[in-house]
N, C-alpha and C positions, 0 to 999 in steps of 0.2 A: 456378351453376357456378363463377363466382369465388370465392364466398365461400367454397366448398366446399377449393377450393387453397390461398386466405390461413388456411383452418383447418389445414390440413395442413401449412404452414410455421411456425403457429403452436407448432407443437410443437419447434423448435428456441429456442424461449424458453427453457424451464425449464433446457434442456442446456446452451447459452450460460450461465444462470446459478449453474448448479452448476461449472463452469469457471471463474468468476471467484472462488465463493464456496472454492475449493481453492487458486487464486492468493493471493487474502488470507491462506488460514489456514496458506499456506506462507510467506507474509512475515510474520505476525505471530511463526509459530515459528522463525524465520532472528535474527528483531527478540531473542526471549527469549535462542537459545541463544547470541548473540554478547553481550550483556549479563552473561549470566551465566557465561559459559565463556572471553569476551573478554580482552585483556590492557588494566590500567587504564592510560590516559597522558593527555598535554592534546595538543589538537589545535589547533594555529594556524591563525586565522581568514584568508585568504586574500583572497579577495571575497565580498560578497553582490551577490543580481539580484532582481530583483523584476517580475513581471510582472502585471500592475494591469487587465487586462482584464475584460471586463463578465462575459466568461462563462467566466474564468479568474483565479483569484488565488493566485500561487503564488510562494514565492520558492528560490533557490536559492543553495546556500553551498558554498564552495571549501573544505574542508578538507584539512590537510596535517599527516601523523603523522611524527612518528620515535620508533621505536622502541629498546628501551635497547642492543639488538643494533646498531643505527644502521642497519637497513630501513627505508624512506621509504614510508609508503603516500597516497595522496592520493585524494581523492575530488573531482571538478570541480564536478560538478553534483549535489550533494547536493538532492533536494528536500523543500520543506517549505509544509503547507498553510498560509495563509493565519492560521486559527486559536495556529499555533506560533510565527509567524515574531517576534512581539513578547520570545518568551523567550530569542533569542540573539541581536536585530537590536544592535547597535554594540556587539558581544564582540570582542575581541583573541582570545582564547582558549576554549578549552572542554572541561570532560572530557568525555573518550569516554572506549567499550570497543572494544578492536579486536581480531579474530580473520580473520587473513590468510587472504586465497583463498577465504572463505565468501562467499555468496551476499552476506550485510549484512555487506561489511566492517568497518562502523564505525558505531556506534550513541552519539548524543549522550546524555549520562546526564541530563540535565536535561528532556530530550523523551522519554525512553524509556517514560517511564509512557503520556503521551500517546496518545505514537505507537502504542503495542502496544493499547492502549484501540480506537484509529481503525482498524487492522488486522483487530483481534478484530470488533467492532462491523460494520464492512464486508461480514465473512466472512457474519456471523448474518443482516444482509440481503438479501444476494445467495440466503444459502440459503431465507429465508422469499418471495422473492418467485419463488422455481424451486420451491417447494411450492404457493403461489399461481396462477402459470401454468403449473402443471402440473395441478393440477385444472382450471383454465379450459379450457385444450387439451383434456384429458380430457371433460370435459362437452357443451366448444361441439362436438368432433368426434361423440358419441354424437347427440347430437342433431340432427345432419345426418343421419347413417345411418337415424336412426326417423323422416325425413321420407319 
């Protein structure tokens, strides 16, 4: 009888994962259109943080734009995996793209390749493993019912 319920909740896997795998493929296209449609400036390096945990490695960077209108845009907690943090870690400065009021305000142009790689790449797993547990769901449930 249980197993029969843990199969029927099993079926909010594949949904959960197609949810996330839409979240990625909306920040990977947030990541391109603010790169490509962005306005080009340098962004002063503020602070970095860095969190060093076992089952967390992430760091994050303070950026601060002005723009040639002199709007100030700033991002506090920019984050950045682990894998990126070496390509901006003791910069003063850095080019972005910035595109006010969008979702990614402000895309570092040195991580952009990266980042949109890690975004895209994200999205394809999320979607392969919600085709994955959505056959399994599929099956483990059929085969309760021909019990």
């Amino acid at each position: 009888m249980i197993v029969r319920i843990i199969a029927k909740f099993f079926c909010i896997v594949p949904v959960l994962l197609i949810g996330l795998a839409v979240n990625q493929g909306y920040v990977a296209l947030e990541l391109r259109q603010t790169w490509s449609e962005g306005i080009p400036a340098m962004a002063m390096v503020e602070a970095f943080e860095t969190t060093n945990r076992a089952d967390v490695t992430y760091g994050y960077v303070h950026l601060q734009v002005t723009l040639e209108d002199g709007q100030i845009i700033e991002n506090e907690r920019m984050s950045l995996p682990q894998s990126l943090w070496p390509r901006v870690k003791g910069q003063d400065s850095l080019q972005v793209y910035v595109r006010p009021d969008a979702p990614q305000e402000i895309v570092i142009s040195r991580l952009m390749p990266a980042h949109w790689l890690i975004a895209a790449s994200q999205m394809g797993i999320s979607l392969f493993g919600a085709i994955l547990s959505g056959l399994l769901a599929f099956f483990w449930n059929r085969a309760l019912r021909n019990k």
